[in-house]
matplotlib code that plots the C-alpha trace (Angstrom):
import matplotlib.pyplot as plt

x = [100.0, 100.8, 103.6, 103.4, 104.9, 106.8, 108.8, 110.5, 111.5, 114.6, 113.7, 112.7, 110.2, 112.7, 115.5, 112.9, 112.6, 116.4, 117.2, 113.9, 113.5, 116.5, 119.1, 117.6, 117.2, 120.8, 122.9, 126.5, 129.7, 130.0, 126.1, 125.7, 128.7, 125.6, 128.8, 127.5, 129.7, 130.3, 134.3, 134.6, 137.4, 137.4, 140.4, 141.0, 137.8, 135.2, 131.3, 128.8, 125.1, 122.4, 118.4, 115.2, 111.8, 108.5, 106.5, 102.7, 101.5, 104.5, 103.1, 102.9, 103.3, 106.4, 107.9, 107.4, 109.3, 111.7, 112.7, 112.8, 115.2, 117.8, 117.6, 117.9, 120.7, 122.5, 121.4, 122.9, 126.2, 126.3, 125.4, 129.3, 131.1, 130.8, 129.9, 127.7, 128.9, 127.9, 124.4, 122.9, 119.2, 116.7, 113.0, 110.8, 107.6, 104.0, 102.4, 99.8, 101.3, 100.8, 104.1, 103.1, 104.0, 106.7, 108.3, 107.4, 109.3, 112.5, 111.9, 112.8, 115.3, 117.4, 116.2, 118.0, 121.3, 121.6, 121.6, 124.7, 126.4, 125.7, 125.1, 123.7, 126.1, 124.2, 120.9, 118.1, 114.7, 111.7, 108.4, 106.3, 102.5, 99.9, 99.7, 103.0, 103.9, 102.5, 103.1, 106.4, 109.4, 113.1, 116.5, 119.3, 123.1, 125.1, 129.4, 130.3, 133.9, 134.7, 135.4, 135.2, 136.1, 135.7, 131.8, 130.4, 127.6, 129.6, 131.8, 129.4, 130.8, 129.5, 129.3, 128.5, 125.3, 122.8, 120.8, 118.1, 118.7, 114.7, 111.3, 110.7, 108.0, 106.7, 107.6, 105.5, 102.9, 102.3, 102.3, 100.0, 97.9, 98.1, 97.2, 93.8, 92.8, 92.9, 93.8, 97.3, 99.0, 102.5, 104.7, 107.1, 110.8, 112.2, 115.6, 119.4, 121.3, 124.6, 124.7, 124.1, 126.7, 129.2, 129.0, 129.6, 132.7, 133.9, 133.4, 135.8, 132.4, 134.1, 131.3, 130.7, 128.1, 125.3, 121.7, 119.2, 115.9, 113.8, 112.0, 111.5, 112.3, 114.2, 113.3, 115.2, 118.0, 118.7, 118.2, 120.5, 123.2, 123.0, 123.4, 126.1, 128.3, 126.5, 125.7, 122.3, 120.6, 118.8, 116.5, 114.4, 110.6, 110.8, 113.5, 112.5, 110.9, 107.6, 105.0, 101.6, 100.4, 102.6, 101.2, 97.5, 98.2, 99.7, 96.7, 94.1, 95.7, 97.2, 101.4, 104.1, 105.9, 109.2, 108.6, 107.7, 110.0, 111.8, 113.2, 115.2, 115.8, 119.3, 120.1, 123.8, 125.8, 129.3, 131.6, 129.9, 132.1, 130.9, 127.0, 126.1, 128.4, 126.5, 123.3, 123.8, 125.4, 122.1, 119.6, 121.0, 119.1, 116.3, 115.1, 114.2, 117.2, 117.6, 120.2, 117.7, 120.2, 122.7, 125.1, 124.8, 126.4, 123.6, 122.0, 118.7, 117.1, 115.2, 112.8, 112.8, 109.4, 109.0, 107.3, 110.7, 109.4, 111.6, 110.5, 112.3, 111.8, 112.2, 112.6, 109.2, 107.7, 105.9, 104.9, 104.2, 103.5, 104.2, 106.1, 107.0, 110.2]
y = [55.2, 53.7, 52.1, 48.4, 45.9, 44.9, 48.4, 46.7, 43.3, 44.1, 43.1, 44.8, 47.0, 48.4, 48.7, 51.0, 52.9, 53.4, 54.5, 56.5, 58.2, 58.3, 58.2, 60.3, 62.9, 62.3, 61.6, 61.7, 59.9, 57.8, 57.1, 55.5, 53.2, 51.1, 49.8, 48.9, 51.2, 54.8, 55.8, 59.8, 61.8, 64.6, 66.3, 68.0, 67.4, 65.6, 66.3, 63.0, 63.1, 61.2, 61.7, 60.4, 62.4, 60.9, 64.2, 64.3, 65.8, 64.7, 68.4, 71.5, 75.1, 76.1, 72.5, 68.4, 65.6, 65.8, 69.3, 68.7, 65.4, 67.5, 71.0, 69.0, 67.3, 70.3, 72.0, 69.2, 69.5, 73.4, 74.1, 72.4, 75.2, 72.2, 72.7, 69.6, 67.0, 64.0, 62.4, 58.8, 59.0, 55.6, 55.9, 53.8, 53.9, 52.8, 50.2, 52.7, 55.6, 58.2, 58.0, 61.6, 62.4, 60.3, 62.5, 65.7, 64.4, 63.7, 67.0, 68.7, 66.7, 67.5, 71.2, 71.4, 69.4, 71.6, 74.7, 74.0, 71.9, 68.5, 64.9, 61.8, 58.8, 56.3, 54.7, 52.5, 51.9, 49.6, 49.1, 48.0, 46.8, 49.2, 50.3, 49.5, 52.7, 56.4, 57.4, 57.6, 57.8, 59.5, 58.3, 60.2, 61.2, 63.6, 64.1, 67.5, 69.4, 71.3, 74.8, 76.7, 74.0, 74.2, 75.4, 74.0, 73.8, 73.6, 77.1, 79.9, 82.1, 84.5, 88.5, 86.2, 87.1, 85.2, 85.9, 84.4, 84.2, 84.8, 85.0, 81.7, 79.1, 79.2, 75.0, 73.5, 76.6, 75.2, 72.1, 72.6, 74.3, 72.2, 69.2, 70.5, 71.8, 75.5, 78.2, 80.1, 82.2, 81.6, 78.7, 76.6, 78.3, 75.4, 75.9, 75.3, 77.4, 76.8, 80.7, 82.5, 79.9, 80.7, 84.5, 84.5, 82.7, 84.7, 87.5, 86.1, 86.0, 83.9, 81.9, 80.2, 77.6, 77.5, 75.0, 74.9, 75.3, 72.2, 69.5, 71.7, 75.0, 77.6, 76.9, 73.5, 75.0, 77.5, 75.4, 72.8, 75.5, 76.4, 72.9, 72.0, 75.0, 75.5, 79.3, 81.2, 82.6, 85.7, 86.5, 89.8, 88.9, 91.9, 91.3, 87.3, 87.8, 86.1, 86.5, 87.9, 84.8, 82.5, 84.2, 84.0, 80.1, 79.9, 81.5, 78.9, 76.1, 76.9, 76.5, 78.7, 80.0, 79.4, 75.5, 75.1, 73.5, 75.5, 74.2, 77.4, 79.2, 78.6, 80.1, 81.7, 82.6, 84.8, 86.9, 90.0, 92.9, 90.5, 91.0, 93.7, 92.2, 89.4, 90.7, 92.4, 90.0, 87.5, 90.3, 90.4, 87.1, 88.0, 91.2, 89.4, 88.6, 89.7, 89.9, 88.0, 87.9, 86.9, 85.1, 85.6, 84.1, 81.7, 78.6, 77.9, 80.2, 83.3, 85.6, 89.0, 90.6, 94.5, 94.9, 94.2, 90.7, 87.8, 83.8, 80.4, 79.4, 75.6, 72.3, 71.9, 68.6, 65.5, 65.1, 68.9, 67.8, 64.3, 63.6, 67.4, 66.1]
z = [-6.6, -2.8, -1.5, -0.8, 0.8, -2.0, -2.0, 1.3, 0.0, -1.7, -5.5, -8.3, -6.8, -3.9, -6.7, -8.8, -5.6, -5.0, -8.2, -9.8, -6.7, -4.2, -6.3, -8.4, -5.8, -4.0, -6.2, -5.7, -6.3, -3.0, -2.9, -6.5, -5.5, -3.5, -1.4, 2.2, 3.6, 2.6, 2.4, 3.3, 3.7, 6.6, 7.6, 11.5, 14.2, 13.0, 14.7, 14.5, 15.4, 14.9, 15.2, 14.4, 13.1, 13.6, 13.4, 13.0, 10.4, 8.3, 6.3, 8.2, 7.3, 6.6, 6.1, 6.2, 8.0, 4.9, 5.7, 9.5, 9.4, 7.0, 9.1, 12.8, 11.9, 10.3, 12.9, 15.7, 13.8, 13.7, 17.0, 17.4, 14.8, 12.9, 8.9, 7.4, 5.1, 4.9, 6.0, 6.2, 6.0, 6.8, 5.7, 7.7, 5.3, 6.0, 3.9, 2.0, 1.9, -1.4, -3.3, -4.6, -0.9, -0.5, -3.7, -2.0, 1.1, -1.0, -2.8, 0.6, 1.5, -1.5, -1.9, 2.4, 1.4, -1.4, 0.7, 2.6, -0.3, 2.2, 0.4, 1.7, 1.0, 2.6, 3.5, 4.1, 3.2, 4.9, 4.2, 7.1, 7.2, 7.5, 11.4, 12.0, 12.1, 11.3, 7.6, 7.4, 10.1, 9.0, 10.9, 10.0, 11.0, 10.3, 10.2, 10.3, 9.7, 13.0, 11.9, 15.5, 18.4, 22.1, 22.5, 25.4, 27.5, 30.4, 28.9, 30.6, 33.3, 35.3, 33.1, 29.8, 27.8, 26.2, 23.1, 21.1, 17.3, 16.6, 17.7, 19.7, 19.6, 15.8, 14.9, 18.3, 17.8, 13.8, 14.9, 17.4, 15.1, 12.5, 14.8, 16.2, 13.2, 13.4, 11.0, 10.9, 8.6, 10.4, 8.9, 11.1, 11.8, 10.2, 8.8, 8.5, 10.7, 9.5, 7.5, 10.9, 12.6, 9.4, 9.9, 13.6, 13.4, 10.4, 12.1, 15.5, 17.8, 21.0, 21.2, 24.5, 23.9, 21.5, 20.9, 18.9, 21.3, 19.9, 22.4, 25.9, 24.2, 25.4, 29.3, 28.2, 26.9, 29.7, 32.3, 30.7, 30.7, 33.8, 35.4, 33.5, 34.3, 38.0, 37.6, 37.4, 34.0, 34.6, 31.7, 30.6, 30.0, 27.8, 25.8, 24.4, 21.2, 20.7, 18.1, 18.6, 16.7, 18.9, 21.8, 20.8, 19.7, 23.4, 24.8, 23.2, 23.9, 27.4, 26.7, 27.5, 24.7, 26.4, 26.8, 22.7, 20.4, 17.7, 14.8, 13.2, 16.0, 18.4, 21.7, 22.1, 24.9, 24.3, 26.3, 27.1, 24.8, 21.8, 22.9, 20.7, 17.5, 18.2, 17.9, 15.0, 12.8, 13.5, 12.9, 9.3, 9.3, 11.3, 12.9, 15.9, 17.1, 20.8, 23.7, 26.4, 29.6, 31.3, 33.5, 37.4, 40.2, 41.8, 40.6, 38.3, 35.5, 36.7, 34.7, 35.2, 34.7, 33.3, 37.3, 39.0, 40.4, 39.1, 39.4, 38.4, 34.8, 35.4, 33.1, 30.8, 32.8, 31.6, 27.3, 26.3, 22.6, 21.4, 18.5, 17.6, 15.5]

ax = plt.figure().add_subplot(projection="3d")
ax.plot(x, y, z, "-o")
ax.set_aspect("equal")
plt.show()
């Protein structure tokens, strides 16, 4: 069975939809009011984001859109010390598309949100001819309870260290793969990373800033940092963890590992007598975990090669890999 047109024109066939499949899938008590407004209680700070996946292939190794739309915008909220509560989701669906997929897609979606107890209480669904778009596209946003406040990109100061919470580059390298057509056995980091937020905080980590390294990678990320609070990152070549499947995927296709997108994997900065702590509370999650650098006095990102020679990482220019996420 495909989806038509008439799945978007807000009769019987869209109401089948709603209920049989969405509701089915998220339901709560808000969402199965069908109000046009969602009423949600939050108490203290409040963190709001909002994204939008358009991912080619919608499946890759490791995930789907499904999975992506619900980890990114956990992910958004939690890279705030904010925990995820409530989401709105919006399906933009292709005329044509296998409703056998479009299950699978709301599969993952509900198998994420149940993961950190999140519920969707609000949404939207379109059907557009065939063309109109790719597939399927996902628009979602998130509200999140602040539980650790004050985490900032513009927070570093000069002594403070930076770590990587995993090997970097796996989502853009399985993409990539995926894409072209050539065989890997490595899935996508794709994953919520509210636990590994969680256990920093419980465990009084003074976290300075943190971000998830998606679009532009961790070369994004760093240099992001280091504009915003005018100081220099210098970073170990050695130290950032990278795959030897990442690197041979890097190798074929000609990318830096450093300017892929991740979509599990968060960059952290903290004071530096909570370095080590740090590290080892995040390589209960994954061995790869790494202190990568630190915080200089200066401008820019630097790399620091195992020779002794050092050279500016900058911003990753121009469309590395369109629609990513």
């Amino acid at each position: 069975m495909k989806i038509t047109l008439a799945y978007g024109g807000g009769g019987e066939e869209t109401n089948k939809l709603i209920k049989d499949l969405f509701y089915e899938n998220f339901k709560n008590d808000i969402l199965i009011k069908a109000e046009d407004a969602a009423i949600i209680n939050i108490d203290g700070k409040t963190a709001f984001t909002t994204d939008s996946f358009t991912i080619d292939p919608i499946f890759f190794n490791g995930g789907d859109i499904g999975k992506l739309s619900i980890a990114g915008t956990c992910n958004d909220l939690a890279m705030m010390g904010a925990e995820p509560k409530f989401l709105s989701i919006s399906f933009i669906i292709e005329e044509g598309l296998h409703f056998n997929d479009l299950k699978k897609i709301v599969d993952s979606i509900s198998t994420e949100l149940k993961k950190v107890n999140a519920k969707i209480v609000c949404g939207d669904t379109k059907v557009v001819p065939a063309g109109s778009v790719d597939k399927i596209f996902i628009n979602t946003s998130g509200i999140g309870k602040v539980i650790k406040d004050n985490i900032s990109a513009h927070n570093l100061k000069i002594g403070d260290k930076i770590l990587v919470s995993r090997d970097i580059g796996r989502h853009g390298s399985v993409v990539l793969a995926k894409r072209f057509g050539v065989d890997t056995e490595i899935n996508s980091d794709c994953k919520i990373l509210w636990d590994e937020v969680k256990a920093l905080i419980d465990e009084g980590i003074e976290i300075k800033a943190m971000r998830d390294a998606t679009r532009g990678g961790l070369s994004a990320v760093l240099n992001e940092w280091a504009e915003a609070s005018n100081i220099r990152i210098e970073i170990e070549e050695d130290k950032i963890p990278i795959s030897d499947e990442v690197s041979g995927l890097c190798e074929i296709f000609g990318f830096e590992p450093m300017d892929l997108a991740n979509e599990g994997t968060f960059i952290v900065a903290v004071e530096s007598k909570d370095a080590e702590k740090t590290k080892e509370i995040l390589k209960k999650f994954n061995k790869n975990a790494s202190i990568i650098g630190e915080v200089v006095e200066g401008e820019k990102v630097v790399l620091k090669t195992p020779y002794g020679s050092k050279r500016y990482i900058d911003l990753p220019k121009g469309e590395l890999l369109p629609r990513i996420c």
